[in-house]
Residue frames relative to the residue before (quaternion, step in Angstrom):
aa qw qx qy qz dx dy dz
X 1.0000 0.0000 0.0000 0.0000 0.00 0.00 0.00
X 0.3968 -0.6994 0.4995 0.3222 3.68 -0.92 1.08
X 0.7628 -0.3403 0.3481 0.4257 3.09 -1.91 -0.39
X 0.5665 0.6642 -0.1281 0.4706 3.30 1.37 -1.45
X 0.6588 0.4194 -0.4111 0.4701 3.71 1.00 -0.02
X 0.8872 0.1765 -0.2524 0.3437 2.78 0.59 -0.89
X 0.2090 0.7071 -0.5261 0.4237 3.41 0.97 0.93
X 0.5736 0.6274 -0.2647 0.4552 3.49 1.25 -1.32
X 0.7057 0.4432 -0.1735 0.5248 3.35 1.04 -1.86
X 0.5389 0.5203 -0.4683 0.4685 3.91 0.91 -0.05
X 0.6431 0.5611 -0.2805 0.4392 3.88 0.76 -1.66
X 0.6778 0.5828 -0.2240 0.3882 3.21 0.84 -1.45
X 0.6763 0.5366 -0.2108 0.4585 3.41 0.71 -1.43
X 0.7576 0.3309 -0.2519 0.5031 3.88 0.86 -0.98
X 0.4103 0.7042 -0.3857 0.4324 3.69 1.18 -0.07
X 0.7038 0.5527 -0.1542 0.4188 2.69 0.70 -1.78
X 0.6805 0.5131 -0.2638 0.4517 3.21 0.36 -2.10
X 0.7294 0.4269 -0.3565 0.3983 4.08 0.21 -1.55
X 0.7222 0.5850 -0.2138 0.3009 3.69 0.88 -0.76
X 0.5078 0.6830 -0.1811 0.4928 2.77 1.98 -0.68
X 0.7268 0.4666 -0.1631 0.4769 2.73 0.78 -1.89
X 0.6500 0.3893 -0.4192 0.5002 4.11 0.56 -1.04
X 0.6297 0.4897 -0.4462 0.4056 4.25 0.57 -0.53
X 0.6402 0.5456 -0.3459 0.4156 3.60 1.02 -0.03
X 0.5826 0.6816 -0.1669 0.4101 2.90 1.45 -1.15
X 0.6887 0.5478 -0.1513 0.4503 3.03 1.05 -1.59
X 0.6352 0.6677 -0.2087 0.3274 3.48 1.19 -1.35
X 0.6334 0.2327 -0.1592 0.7207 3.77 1.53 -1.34
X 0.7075 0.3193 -0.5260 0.3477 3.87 -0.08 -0.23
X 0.2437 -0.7398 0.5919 0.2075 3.60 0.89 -0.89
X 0.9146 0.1522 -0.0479 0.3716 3.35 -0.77 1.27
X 0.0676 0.8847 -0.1992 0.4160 2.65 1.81 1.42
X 0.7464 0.3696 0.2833 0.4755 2.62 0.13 -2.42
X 0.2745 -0.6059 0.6317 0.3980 4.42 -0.56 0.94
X 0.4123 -0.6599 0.5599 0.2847 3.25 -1.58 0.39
X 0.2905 -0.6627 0.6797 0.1205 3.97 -0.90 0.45
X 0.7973 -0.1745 -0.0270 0.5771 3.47 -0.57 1.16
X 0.6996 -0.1341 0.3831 0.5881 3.80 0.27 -0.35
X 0.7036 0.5049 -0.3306 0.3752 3.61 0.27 -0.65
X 0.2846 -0.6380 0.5949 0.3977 4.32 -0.52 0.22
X 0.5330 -0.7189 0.3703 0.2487 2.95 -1.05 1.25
X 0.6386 0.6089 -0.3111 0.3531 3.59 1.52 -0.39
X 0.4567 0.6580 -0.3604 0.4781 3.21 1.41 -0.02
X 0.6698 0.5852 -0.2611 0.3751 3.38 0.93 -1.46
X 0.5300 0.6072 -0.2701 0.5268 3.47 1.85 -1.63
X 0.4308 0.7651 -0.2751 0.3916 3.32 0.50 -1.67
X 0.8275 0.2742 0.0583 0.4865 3.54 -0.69 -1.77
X 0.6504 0.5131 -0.2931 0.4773 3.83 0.66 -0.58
X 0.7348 0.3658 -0.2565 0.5104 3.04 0.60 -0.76
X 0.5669 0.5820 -0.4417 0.3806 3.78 0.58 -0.68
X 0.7109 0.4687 -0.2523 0.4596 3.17 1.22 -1.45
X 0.6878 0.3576 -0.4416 0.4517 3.60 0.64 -0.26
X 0.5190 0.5474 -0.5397 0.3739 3.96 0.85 0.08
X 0.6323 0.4277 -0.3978 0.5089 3.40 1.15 -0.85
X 0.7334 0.4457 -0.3618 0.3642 3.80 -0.24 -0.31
X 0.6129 0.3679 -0.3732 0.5913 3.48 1.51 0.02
X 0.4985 0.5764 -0.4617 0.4540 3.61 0.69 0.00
X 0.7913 0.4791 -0.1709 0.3392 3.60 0.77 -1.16
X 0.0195 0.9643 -0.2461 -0.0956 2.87 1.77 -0.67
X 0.1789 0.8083 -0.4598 0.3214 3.21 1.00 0.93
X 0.5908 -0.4940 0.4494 0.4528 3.95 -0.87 0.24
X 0.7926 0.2964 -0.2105 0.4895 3.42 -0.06 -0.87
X 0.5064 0.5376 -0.4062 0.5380 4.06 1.02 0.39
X 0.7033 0.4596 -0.2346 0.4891 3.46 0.80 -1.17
X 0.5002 0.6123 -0.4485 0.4169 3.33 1.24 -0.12
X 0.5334 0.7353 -0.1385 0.3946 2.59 0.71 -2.11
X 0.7514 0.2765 -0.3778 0.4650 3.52 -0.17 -1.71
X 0.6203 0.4087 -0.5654 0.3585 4.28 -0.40 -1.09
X 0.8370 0.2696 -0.4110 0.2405 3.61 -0.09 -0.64
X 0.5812 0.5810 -0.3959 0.4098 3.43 1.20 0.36
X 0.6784 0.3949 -0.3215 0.5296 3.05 1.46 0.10
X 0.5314 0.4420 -0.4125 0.5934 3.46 1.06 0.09
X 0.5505 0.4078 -0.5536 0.4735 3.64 -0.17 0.96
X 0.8029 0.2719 -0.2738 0.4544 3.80 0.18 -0.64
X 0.3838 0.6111 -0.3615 0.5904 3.41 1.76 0.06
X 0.6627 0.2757 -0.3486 0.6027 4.15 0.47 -0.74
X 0.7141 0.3893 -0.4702 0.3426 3.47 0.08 -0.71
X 0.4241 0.6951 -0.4204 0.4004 3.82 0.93 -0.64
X 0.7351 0.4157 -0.2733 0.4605 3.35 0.21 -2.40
X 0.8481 0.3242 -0.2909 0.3018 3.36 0.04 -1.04
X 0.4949 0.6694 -0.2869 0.4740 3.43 1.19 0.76
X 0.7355 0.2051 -0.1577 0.6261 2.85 1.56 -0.78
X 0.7305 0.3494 -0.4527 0.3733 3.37 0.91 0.85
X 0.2670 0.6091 -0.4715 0.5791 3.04 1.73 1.09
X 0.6934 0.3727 -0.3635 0.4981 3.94 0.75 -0.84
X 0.7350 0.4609 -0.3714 0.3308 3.77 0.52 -0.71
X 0.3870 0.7992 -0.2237 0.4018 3.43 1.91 0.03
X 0.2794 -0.8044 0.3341 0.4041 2.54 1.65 -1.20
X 0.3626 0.6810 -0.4444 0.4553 3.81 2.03 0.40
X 0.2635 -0.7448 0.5718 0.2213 3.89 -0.36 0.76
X 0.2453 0.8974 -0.3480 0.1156 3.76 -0.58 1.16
X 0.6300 0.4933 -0.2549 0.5429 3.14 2.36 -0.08
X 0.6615 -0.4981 0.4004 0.3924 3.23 -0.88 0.73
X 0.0807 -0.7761 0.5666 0.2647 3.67 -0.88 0.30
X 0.6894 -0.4364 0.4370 0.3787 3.22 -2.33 0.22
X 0.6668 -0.2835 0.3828 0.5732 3.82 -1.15 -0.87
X 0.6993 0.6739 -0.0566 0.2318 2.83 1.04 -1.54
X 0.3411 -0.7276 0.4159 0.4259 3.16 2.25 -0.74
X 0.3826 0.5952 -0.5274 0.4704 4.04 1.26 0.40
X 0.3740 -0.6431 0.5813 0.3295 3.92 -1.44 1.01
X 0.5626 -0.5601 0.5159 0.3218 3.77 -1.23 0.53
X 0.6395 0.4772 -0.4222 0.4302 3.62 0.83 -0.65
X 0.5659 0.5588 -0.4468 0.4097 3.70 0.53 -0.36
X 0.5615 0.4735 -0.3485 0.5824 3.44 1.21 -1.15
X 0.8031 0.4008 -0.3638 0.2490 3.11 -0.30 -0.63
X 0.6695 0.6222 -0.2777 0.2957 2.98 0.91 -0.81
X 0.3970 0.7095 -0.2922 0.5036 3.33 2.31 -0.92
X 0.8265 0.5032 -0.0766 0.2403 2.96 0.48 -1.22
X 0.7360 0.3719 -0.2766 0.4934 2.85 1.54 -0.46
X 0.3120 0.7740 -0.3176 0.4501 2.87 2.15 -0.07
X 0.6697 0.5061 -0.1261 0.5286 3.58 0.78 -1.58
X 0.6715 0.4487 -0.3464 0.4772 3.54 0.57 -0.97
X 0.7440 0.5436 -0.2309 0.3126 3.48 0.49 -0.60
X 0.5409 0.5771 -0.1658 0.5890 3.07 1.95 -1.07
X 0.6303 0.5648 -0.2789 0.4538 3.53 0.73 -0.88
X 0.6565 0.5433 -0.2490 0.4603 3.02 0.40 -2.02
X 0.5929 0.6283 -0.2643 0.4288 3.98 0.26 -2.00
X 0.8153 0.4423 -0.0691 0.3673 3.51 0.43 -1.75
X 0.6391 0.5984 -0.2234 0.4285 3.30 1.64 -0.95
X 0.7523 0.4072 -0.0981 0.5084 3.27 1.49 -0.75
């Protein structure tokens, strides 16, 4: 296994963990998270990404497929989050810090992809 995997398994792991953590958040504060059909959109992030930790874990040809397009979903939902914030429409969750999450995220899935691409 290259360096480049498990970098992946580093990106992957804090993705996860931050996504987790705001889908928890979202669950007892309610109204957190924009909603996607009815659905908080962090949940959707959330679940994407698990699934693409599993398909990089497995690492099989037809997983690695798999993993870009699981990561290119919370990656569109990201972009179009953060060009809803540079719009000037207030709609991502924020840091302590007062930073939107969709930018994070969007890094991230940005990275995950670059990694992943690079790992193989």
């Amino acid at each position: 296994m290259t360096l480049m995997y498990w970098v992946t398994v580093v990106i992957l792991a804090f993705a996860i963990t931050g996504s987790g953590n705001l889908s928890r958040k979202d669950w007892k504060k309610k109204d957190i998270c924009p909603k996607i059909l009815g659905m908080p959109a962090c949940y959707i992030v959330f679940a994407f990404f698990l699934a693409a930790g599993v398909a990089h874990y497995l690492n099989t040809p037809v997983s690695n497929q798999a993993y870009f397009g699981l990561v290119a979903v919370p990656a569109l939902i990201a972009l179009v989050g953060t060009v809803t914030e540079l719009s000037g429409k207030v709609i991502c969750p924020r840091t302590g810090s007062g930073t939107p999450m969709c930018y994070i995220s969007l890094g991230l899935c940005l990275s995950l992809l670059l990694t992943k691409y690079l790992s193989l």
